[in-house]
Every structure is written in C-alpha cells, then in structure tokens.
C-alpha positions as CSV (number, residue, x, y, z in Angstrom):
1,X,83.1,112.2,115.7
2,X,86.5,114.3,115.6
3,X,89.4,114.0,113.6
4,X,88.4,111.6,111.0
5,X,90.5,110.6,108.4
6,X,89.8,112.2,105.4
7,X,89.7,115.8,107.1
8,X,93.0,114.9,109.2
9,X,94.7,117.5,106.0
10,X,94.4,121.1,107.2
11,X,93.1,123.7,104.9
12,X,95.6,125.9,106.6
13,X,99.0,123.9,105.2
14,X,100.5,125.8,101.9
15,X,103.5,125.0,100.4
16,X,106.0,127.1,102.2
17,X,105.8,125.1,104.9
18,X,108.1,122.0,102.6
19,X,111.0,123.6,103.0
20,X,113.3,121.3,100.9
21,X,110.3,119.2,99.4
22,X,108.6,121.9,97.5
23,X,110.8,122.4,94.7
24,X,110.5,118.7,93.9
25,X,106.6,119.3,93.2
26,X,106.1,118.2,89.7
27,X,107.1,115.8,86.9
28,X,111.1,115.0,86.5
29,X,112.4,112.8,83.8
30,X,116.1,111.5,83.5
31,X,117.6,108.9,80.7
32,X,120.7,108.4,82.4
33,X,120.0,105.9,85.2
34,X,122.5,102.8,86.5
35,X,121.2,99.8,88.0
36,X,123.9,97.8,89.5
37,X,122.1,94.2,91.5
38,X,123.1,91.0,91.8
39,X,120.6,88.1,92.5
40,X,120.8,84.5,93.4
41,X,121.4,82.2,90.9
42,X,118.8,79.2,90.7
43,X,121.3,77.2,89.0
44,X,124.1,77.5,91.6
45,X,122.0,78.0,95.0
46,X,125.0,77.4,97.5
47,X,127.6,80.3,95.5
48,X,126.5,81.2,92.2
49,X,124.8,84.8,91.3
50,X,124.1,87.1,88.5
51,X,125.0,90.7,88.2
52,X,122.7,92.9,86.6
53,X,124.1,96.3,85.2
54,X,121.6,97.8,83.1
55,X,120.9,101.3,82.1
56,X,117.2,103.2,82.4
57,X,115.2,106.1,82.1
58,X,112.8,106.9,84.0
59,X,109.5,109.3,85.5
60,X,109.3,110.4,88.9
61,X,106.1,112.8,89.5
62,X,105.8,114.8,92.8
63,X,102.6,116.2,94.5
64,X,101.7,118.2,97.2
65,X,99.5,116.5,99.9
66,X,97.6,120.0,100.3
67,X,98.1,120.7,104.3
68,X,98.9,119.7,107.9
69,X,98.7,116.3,109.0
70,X,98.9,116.3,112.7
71,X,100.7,114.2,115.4
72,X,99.2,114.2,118.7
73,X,101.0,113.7,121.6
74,X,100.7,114.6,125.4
75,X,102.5,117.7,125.3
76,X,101.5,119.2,122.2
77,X,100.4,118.0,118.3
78,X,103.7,118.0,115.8
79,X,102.7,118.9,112.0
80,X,103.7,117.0,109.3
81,X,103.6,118.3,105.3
82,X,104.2,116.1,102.5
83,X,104.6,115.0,99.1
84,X,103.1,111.7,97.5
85,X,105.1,110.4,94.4
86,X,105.0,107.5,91.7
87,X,107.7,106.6,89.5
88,X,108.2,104.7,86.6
89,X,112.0,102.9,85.5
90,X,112.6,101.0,81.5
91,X,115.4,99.7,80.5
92,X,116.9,101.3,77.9
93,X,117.0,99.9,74.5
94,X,114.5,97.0,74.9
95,X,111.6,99.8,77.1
96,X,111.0,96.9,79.4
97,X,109.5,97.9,82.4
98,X,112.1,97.6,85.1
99,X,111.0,99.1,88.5
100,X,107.8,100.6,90.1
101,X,107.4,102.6,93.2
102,X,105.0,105.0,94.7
103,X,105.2,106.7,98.2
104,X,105.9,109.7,100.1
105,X,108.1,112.7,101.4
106,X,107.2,114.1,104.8
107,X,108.8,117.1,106.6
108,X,107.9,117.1,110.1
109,X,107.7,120.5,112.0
110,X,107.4,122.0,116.0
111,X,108.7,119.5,116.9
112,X,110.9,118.3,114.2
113,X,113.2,116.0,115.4
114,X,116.6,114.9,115.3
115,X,115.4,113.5,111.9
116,X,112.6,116.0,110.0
117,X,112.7,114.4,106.7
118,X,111.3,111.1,106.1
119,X,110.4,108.7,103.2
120,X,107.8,106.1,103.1
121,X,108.4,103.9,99.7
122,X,106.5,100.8,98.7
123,X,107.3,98.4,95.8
124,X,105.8,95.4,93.8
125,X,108.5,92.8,95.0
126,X,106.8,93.2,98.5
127,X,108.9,95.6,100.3
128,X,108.1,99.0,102.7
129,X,110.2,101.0,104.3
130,X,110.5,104.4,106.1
131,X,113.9,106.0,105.8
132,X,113.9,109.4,108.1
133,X,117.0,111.6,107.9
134,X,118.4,115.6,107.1
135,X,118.9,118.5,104.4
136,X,121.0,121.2,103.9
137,X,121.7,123.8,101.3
138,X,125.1,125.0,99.9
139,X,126.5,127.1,97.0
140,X,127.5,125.1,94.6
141,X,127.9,121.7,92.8
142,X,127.4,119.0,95.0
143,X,131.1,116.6,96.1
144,X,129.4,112.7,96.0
145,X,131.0,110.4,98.3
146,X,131.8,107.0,96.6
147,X,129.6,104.3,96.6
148,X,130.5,100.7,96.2
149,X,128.5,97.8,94.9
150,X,131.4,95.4,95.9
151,X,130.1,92.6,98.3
152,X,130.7,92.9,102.0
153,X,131.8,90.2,103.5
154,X,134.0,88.5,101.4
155,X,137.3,87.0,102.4
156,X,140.1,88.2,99.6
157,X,140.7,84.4,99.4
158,X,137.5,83.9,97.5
159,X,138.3,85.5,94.4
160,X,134.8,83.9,92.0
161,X,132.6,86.5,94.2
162,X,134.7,89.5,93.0
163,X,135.9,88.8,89.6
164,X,132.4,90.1,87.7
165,X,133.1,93.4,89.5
166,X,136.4,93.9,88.0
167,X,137.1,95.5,84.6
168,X,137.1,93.3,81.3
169,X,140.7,95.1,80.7
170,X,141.7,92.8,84.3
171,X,139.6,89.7,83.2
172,X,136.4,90.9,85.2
173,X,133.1,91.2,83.4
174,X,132.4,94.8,84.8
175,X,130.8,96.8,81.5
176,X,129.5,100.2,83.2
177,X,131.7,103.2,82.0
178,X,132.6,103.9,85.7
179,X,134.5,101.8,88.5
180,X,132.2,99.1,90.6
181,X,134.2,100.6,93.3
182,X,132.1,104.1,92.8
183,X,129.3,104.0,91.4
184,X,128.6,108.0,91.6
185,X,131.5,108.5,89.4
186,X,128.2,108.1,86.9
187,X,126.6,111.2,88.6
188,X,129.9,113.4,88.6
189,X,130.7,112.7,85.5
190,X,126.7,113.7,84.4
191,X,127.5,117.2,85.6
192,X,130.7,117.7,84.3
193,X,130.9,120.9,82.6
194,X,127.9,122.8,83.6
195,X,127.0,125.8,86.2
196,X,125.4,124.7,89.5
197,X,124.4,128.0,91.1
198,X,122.9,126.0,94.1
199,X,122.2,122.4,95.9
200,X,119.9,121.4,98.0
201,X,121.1,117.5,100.0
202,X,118.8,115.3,101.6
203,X,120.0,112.2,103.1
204,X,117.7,109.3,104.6
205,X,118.6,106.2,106.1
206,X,116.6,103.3,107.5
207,X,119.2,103.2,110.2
208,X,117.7,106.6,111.5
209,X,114.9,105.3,113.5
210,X,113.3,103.3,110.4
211,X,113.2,100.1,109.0
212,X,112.6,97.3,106.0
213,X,109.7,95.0,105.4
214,X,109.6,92.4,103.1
215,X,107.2,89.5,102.4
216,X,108.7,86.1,103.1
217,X,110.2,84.5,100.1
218,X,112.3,87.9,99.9
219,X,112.9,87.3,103.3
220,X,114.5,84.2,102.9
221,X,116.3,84.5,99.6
222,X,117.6,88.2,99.2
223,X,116.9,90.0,102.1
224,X,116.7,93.3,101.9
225,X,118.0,94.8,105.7
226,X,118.9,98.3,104.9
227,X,118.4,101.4,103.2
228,X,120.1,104.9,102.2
229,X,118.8,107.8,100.0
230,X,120.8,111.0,98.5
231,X,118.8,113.2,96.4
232,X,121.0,116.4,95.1
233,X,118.3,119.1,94.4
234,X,120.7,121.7,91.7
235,X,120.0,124.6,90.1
236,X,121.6,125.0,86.8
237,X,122.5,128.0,84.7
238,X,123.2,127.1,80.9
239,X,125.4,129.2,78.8
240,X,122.0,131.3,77.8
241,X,121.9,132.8,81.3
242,X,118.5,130.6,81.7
243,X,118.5,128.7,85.0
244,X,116.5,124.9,85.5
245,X,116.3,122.2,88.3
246,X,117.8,119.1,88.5
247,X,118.0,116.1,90.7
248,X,120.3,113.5,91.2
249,X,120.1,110.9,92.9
250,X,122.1,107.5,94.6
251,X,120.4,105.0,96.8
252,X,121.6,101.7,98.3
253,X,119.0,98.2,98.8
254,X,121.3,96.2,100.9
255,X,120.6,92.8,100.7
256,X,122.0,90.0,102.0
257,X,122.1,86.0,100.7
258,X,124.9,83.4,99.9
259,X,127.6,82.3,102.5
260,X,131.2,82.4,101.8
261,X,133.7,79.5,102.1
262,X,133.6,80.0,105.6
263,X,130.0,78.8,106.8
264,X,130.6,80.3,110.4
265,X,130.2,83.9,108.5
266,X,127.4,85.7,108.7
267,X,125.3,86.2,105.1
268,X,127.2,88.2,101.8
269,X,126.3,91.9,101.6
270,X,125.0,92.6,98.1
271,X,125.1,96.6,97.9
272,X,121.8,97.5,95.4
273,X,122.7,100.7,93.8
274,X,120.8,103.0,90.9
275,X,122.2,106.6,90.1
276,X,120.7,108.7,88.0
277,X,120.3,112.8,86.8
278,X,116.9,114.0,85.9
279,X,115.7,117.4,84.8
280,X,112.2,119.5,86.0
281,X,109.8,119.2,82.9
C-alpha cells in the first residue's frame, strides 16, 4: 500500500520551507482583544437584535506540522507545509469562556498559486471554512485600512438598526473607546508609540477560492457567508535596544439575518469583527 496517511508528512520538510508561517511557531498571548457581534434577538424576531461589544484576552499556540504534505496532480505533485493551532478567548473581567477554535496554516509551494497561503478554521458553533490568500513584508509599522461593523444594507430611513452603533455623546449606545466605523482604530492605537523595525502581512479571504459551512440552525438564523483574515506579524524594538514579536490581528464573520422595511431586500449584513495585539511568550 503507498502513500498512506499517516506517512503522507515527509521527513524531508524543515521549517524554512514556511516562509511567513514560521515565525508564528509557538505560544502568543494578548489581553487587548474587541469583539464587536450583533445577534438576533428572540424577543423581537422580525427587527430586533443585540450588539455585543466585549473585551478578551486570549491564547493562540502555533505548531509546526513537521514536513511535506503532497498534492498530486497529472503534471507534477505540489508541496504543502503547515502549522496546526488552537486558541482560547475570556472575556475580561468575568474569565468566561468566549470563543474556541483550532485549525491550520498552510503554505503551498512549486506550484504555489495565485493564492499560497491558506487557513482551515473550525469552531464549536458548527462552522468550517478555508480562507486562501497572500503575504508580503515591509519596513515598518503596518497602515490598517478601516474596518466597519456598521450593517450593510440598511436604508438611511431606518434609523433603529444604526442608533446602537453611534456614540452615547450622539444618543447611540456605542461603548468601545474607538469609532464603530473603524474598528482597527483599536489596533493603531495599541501600537502607538513603539519601534516596529519590520512587518510581515498576510491576508485571506473566503472569497479567494474558499468558502463557509455551517450546520443548519446557523444556516437559517445568522448566516455566516463570508470571511477575511489580517494577521500583522511586527518586530519590535523597546527603548532597551531588545527586539520581540508581535501579532495583530482583524478578521471579519459576515453574517447575514433580519430584513429591512423593505421586504423586497435582500438579508442585513452584520459585519463580525475581533481585533486584538498579542506578544511571542
């Protein structure tokens, strides 16, 4: 019997060949995570929903999957090296458990692909997905783009969807110390004041190639259709001359649920966001 699967890992594979991957090997923890959802709300099914904003700390651990796993195909085998990974999120304050998640990183190589970089996630509400995208490497501290939780969708008319994403100073309920407008302001203003010799981006996106599953009663109540992944890899120097690794990271569960006034529309878009900055251990 050839090629069965527990030898399909080749003793030949090292690290080197992770590119962008291998510095995440290891343990990472971060206390300064933002959870931004809203939900439907079982006691107003036809408009009503909650937003969550709620701050967390959490554990990611990285580890190398030891070689090659190969791809065979009719003119030639493509290798792909990996990491597996398991996190752990808690609210702060209360240490509730918040979020679970374990998966993969994979970097695909000769040939690579329009899209080298992929990530396989699964988690207990009964979701998969595979997000495949890019990297690159600059000098410097990383500029974010901005990120709205806002929903999508929504006529201007119906002013009861936006009004908890508006600042309590403007008669919102809004309590996050940045605008629901941009959520990454949380990750600029994280970095603020320190040395970033280096970054290292890498972007997935179910929309390259990938996809969403969810089990049925997620399906049918929050949908969850799309998905986008920015990790910053930095090297910092503090004012010691000593240099450490950081990530940060800003992802986006789109889900979708609740019609508008106008039942003709299609479904709300509920951007899902968490930020957060963690530090190598």
């Amino acid at each position: 019997m050839s090629d069965p699967v527990f030898n399909r890992l080749s003793s030949s594979g090292t690290t080197s060949n992770l590119g962008p991957l291998e510095s995440l090997i290891g343990t990472w923890k971060g206390n300064q995570g933002w959870n931004i959802v809203a939900l439907p709300d079982k006691n107003n099914p036809e408009h009503g929903f909650i937003l969550l904003i709620q701050e967390y700390y959490e554990t990611i651990t990285f580890s190398s999957l030891g070689g090659a796993t190969p791809n065979r195909g009719p003119q030639g085998t493509q290798s792909t090296y990996g990491l597996e990974y398991e996190l752990s999120i808690n609210e702060k304050g209360t240490g509730q458990p918040l979020h679970k998640e374990n998966g993969m990183w994979l970097i695909a190589s000769d040939p690579s692909g329009a899209f080298p970089i992929a990530r396989q996630t699964s988690v207990p509400h009964g979701d998969v997905l595979l997000a495949q995208g890019t990297y690159n490497t600059f000098d410097g501290a990383p500029t974010f783009p901005a990120f709205s939780v806002r929903p999508i969708g929504v006529p201007m008319s119906d002013l009861g969807y936006m009004e908890h994403y508006n600042a309590p100073t403007h008669g919102g309920k809004w309590t996050a110390p940045f605008p629901s407008s941009n959520i990454n302001e949380s990750l600029a203003n994280d970095i603020k004041g320190q040395h970033i010799i280096s970054t290292t981006h890498i972007n997935v996106n179910t929309a390259n190639k990938g996809g969403v599953m969810n089990i049925p009663f997620v399906t049918e109540h929050a949908n969850i259709k799309a998905f986008s992944s920015d990790f910053y890899i930095e090297t910092v120097q503090d004012d010691q001359g000593n240099q450490f690794l950081q990530l940060q990271y800003s992802q986006n569960s789109e889900m979708h649920f609740l019609k508008t006034n106008n039942p003709d529309q299609p479904l709300i878009i509920w951007p899902h966001g968490d930020v957060n900055t963690l530090r190598k251990q």
